[in-house]
C-alpha positions as CSV (number, residue, x, y, z in Angstrom):
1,X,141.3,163.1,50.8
2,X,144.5,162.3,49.4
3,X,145.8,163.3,45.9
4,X,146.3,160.3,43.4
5,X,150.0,160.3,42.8
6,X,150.9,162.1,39.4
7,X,153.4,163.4,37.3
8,X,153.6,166.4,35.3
9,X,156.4,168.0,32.1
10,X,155.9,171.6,32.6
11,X,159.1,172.4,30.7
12,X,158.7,170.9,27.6
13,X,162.1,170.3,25.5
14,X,161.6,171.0,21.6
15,X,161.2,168.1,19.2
16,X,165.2,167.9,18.0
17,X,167.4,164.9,16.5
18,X,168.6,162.5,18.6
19,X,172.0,163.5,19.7
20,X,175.4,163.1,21.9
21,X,176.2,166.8,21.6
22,X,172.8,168.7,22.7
23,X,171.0,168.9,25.8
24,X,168.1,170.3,26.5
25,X,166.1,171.4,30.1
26,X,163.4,169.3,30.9
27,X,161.6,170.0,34.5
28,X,157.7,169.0,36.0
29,X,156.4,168.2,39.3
30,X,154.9,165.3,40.9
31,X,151.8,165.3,43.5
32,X,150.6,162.6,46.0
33,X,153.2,161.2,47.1
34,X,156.6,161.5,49.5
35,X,159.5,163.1,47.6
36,X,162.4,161.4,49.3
37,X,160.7,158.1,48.5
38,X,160.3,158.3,44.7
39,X,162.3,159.7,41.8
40,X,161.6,160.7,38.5
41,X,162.9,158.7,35.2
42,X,162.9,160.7,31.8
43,X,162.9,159.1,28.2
44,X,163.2,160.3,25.3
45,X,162.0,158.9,22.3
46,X,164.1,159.2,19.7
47,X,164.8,156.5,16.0
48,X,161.8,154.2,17.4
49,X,164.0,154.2,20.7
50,X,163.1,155.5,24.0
51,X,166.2,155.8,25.8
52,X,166.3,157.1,29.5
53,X,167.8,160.5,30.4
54,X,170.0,162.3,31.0
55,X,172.6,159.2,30.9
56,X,172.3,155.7,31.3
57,X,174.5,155.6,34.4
58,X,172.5,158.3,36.1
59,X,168.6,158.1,35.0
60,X,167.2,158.8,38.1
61,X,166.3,162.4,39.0
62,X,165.4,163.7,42.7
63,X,162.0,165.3,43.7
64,X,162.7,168.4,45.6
65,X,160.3,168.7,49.2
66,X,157.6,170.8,47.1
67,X,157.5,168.0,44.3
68,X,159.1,170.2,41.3
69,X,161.9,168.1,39.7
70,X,164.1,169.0,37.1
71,X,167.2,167.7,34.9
72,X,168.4,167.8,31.0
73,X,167.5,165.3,28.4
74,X,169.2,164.4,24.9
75,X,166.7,165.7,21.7
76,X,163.8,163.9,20.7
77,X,160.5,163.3,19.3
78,X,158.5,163.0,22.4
79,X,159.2,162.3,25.7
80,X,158.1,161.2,28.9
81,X,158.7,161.3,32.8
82,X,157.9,157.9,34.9
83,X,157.5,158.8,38.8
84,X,159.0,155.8,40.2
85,X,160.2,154.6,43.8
86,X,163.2,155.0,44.5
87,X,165.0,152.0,44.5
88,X,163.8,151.9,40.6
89,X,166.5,150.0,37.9
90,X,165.5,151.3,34.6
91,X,166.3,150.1,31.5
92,X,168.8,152.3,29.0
93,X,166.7,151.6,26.2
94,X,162.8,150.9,25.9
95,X,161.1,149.4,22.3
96,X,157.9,150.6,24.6
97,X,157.7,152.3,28.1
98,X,156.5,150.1,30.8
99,X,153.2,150.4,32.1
100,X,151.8,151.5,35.7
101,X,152.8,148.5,38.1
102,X,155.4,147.7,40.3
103,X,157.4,150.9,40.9
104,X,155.9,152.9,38.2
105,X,153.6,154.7,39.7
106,X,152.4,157.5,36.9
107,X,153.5,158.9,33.8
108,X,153.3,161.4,31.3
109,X,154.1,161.7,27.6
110,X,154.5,164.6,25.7
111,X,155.4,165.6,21.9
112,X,158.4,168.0,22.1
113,X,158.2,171.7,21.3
114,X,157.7,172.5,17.7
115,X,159.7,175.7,17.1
C-alpha cells in the first residue's frame, strides 16, 4: 500500500519580525512520493503576507533521496512548506496559500517557535 504523499516542518523557526537581515533554519521531510520529481516551497507569513522563501528568485528547495529537505527562511509569524512538482512557478507573495490541486500536492502550516 502506498503512502499518501505528505509534508512535514520538523525544524520549526521561532515566531520573529519580518526581516531582510535574519535568517532562520527551517528543514522537514516529505513521504510518498519520488524526490527528484517534486520540491519543497516555504512561506512565511509575515504583515498579513505570505511571502515564499528563502528568496524570490530561488523558492524552490530540493528533496534529498530519503525525503528530508532543508533550507533558511526570513522571520515570521507562521509558516508553511507546499510539496510541489518540480516544474512548480510560485508566486513571491500570497494574500492566501493556494490549495491542494495542480502541483501542490500537500502542505503544512505551523505557528513559529515561541521563545
Amino acid at each position: 500500500q502506498p503512502q499518501a504523499p505528505a509534508i512535514k516542518i520538523t525544524e520549526v523557526p521561532p515566531s520573529a519580525p519580518g526581516g531582510p537581515d535574519e535568517m532562520f533554519p527551517i528543514s522537514g521531510e516529505v513521504i510518498g512520493v519520488e524526490p527528484r520529481d517534486h520540491r519543497v516551497v516555504i512561506y512565511v507569513l509575515a504583515g498579513g503576507t505570505w511571502f515564499d522563501q528563502p528568496f524570490d528568485y530561488s523558492p524552490l528547495t530540493a528533496i534529498q533521496s530519503g525525503g528530508r529537505w532543508e533550507t533558511e527562511t526570513h522571520g515570521g509569524s507562521i509558516y508553511a512548506a507546499l510539496l510541489v512538482r518540480a516544474g512548480y512557478k510560485a508566486k513571491a507573495h500570497l494574500k492566501a496559500l493556494p490549495g491542494l490541486e495542480g502541483e501542490v500536492i500537500a502542505r503544512e502550516r505551523v505557528a513559529g517557535k515561541r521563545p
